[in-house]
Every structure is written in C-alpha cells, then in structure tokens.
MARBA-71732 format. One record per residue: residue in one letter; y, x, z of N, C-alpha, C in turn. Coordinates in steps of 0.1 Angstrom, whole numbers, plus 5000, padded with zeros to 4 digits. Each point is the difference from the previous one (the first is absolute). Example, Ala and Ser with C-alpha at 12.3 -4.5 7.8 and 13.67 -1.06 7.14 Angstrom:
2
A494351325078501249915000501250095000/S501149964993501150095000501149925008/
This chain:
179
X744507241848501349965000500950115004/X501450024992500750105002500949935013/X500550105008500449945014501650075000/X501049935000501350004998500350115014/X501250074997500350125011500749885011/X500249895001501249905011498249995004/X499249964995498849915011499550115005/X500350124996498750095007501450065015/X501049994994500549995018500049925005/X500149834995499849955011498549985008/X499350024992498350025000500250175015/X500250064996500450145009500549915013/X501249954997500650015013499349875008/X499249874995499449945005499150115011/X499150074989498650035008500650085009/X500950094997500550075016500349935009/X500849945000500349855010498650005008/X499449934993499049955001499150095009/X499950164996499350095007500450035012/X501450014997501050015014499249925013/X500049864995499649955010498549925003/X499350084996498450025000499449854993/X501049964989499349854997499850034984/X499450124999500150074980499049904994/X498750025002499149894999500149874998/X500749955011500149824996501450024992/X500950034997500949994990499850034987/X499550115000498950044984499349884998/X499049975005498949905002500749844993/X501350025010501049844994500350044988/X500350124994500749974988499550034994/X498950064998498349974990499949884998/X499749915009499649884998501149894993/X501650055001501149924995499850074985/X499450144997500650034986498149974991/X499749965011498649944994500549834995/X501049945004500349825001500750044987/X500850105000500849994985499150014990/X498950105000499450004987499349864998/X499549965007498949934999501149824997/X501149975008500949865002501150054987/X499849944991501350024990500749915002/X500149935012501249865006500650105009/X499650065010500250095007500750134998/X499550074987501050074993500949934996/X500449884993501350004999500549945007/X499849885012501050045010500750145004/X499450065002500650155004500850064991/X500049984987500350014989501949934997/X499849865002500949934998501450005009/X501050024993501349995003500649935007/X499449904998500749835000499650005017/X498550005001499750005015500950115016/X500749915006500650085011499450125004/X500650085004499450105012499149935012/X501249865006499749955012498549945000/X500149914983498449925000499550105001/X499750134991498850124998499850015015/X500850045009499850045017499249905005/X500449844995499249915008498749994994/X499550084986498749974996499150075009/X501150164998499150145008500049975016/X500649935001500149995018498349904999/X500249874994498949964997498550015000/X500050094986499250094998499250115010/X501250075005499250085013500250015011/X499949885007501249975010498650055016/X499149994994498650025009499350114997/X499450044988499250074999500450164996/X501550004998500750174996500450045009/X500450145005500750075000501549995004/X500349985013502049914996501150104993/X499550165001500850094990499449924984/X498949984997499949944988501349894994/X499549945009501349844998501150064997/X500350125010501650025001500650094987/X499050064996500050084985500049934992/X499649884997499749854991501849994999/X500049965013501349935003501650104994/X499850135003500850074995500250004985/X498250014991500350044989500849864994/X499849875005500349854994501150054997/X501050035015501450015001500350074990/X499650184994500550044987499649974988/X499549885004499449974985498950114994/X499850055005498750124999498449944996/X500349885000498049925004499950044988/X500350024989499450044990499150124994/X500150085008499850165001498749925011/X499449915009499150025006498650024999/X499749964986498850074996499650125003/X501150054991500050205001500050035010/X501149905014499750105015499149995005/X499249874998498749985001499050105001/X499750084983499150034997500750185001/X501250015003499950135008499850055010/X500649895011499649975016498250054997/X499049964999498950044999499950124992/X500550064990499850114995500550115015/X501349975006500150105012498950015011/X499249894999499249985014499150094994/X499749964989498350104993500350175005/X501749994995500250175000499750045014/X501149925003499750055018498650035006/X499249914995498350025003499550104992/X500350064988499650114993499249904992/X500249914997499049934987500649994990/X499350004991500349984981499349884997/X500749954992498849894994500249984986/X498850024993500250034986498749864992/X500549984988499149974996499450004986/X498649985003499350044991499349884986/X500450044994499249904988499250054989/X498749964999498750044991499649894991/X499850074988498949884992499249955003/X499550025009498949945005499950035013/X499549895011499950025013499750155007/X500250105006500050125007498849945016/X499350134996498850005008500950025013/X499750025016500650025009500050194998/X499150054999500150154999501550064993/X499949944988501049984990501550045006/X500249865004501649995008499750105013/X498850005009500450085006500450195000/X499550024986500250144993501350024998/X500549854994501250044995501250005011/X499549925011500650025010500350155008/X498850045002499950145009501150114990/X499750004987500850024991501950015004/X500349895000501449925005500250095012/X499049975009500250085015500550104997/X499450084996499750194998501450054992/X500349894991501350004995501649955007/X499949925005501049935010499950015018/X498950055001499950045014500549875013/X499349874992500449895007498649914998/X499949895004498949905006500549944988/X498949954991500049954985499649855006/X500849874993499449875003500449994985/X498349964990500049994990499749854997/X500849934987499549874990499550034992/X499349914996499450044990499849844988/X500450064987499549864993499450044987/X499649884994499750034985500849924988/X500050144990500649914987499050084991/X499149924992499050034988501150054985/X501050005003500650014985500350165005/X500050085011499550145001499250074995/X499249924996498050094990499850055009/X500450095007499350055010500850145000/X499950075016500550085010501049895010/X501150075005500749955009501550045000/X500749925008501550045005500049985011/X501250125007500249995014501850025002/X500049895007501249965002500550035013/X500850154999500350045018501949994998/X500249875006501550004997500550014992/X500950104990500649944988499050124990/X499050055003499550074992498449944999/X500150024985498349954996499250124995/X498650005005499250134996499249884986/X499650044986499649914995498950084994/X498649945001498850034989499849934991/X500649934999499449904989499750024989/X499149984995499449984988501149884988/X500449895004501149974991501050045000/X500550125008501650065002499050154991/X499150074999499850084993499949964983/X499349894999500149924987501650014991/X500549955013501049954995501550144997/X499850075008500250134993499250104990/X499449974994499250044991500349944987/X500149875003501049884986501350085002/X501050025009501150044996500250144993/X498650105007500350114991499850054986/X499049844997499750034986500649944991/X500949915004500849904996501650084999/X500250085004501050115002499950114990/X498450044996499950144999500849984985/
C-alpha cells in the first residue's frame, strides 16, 4: 500500500509522542491491531469512512473500543483524528506507525514468494543476503503462487528483485512479438 505524505506525519508525530513518553510499544501495538480491524471488518471500515456519522459517535465507539486495554495517548490520537475528520487516512497511519517501529529497531521486512514451498536453508540464504545488503535484521514472509513455474520474488518495500521463470517467459514473448 502506497502511504499518503498527511499519514506518514501523523504516523511520525504519533510515534514520537509516543517515544517521548516511553509508551512507543503499546501505541504501535494499538494501532496495529486497529489497522488490522480495518482490513479484516468492512462494517468497520466504513464507519470510519462515513460522513454522515458524528465526530462525537466515532469518539464514543473509540472511547468504547479501548477504553481498557490501549494506551490513553492512543484514544487521544483517535480522538483528535475523529475531530479533523482525518479517520480516513487510519489505515495508512496504522501501517506506518509500525513501519517507524521496525526502522527504529533496524528491521526490514520483506517478502518472499516461490512456486513452490522454499526449503528453510532457502529463505534463510536469501535472508543473510538482505542482511549483507541492508545492514538490518531481515523478518522474512514467505508464500506461494504456482503460476511463477518456478524461481522467486522478493519484495523489500517498494522494490521487487524478480527470478521468475514466468516474468522471463513473459519477456521473451514481448521480444519476439516486437522484433
């Protein structure tokens, strides 16, 4: 997901907040888990979505919602974005709030997808790989798609390294289809 330049400050200025005052962890932590309810609740995205709904209700869902188990800077960041009508953008601050935490720890997390399941040696080659290149603690995924034939893609943020055997195919059709 492309991450809008408004969420990645307010994603910024959360987690500093948040570092400021030694609670980085459980605020990250909360809004992983809020921008995990949006993918997964499509009632839930569009509440947050919807115009029609007050600022005040959205406050009384989120007061609701984490009135025990967050962070009270969490709530109060909730509570701000309702007021500018910002809930919309929360995914993205969601899912940048965690991209700052990884940085801050020096982690990358990339992932990987093969035609066929990858032996453990496998990923971990390509990992040590990643290291030696990024000079950071690699936390790799991994999946499969058979319509690959076989090699792999690695997906390190907006850049993909690709072997594949149907992306070489498939340039091979365009060059002879061109010549």
């Amino acid at each position: 997901m492309s991450i809008s330049k408004a969420a990645k400050r307010y994603a910024r200025a959360v987690v500093g907040l948040a570092r400021d005052t030694g609670a980085m962890d459980r605020v990250v932590d909360d809004l992983l888990a809020l921008g995990a309810l949006i993918r997964s609740s499509e009632a839930f995205a569009a509440f947050l979505g919807n115009p029609l709904v007050s600022p005040d209700r959205r406050a009384a869902a989120f007061k609701a919602l984490l009135e025990r188990k967050s962070d009270p800077l969490t709530g109060r960041f909730l509570l701000m974005l309702a007021q500018k009508r910002r809930l919309g953008l929360l995914a993205e601050i969601c899912e940048e709030a965690g991209n700052l935490r990884d940085e801050e720890r020096g982690i990358l997390r990339v992932r990987i997808v093969s035609a066929s399941p990858m032996e453990a040696s496998q990923v971990s080659a390509i990992r040590d790989r990643l290291h030696r290149k990024y000079d950071k603690t690699i936390e790799a995924e991994t999946a499969v798609d058979p319509s690959l034939i076989g090699g792999f893609k690695v997906q390190v943020g907006d850049t993909i390294y690709d072997t594949c055997v149907s992306t070489r195919l498939e340039t091979l059709r365009q060059q002879l289809t061109n010549a």
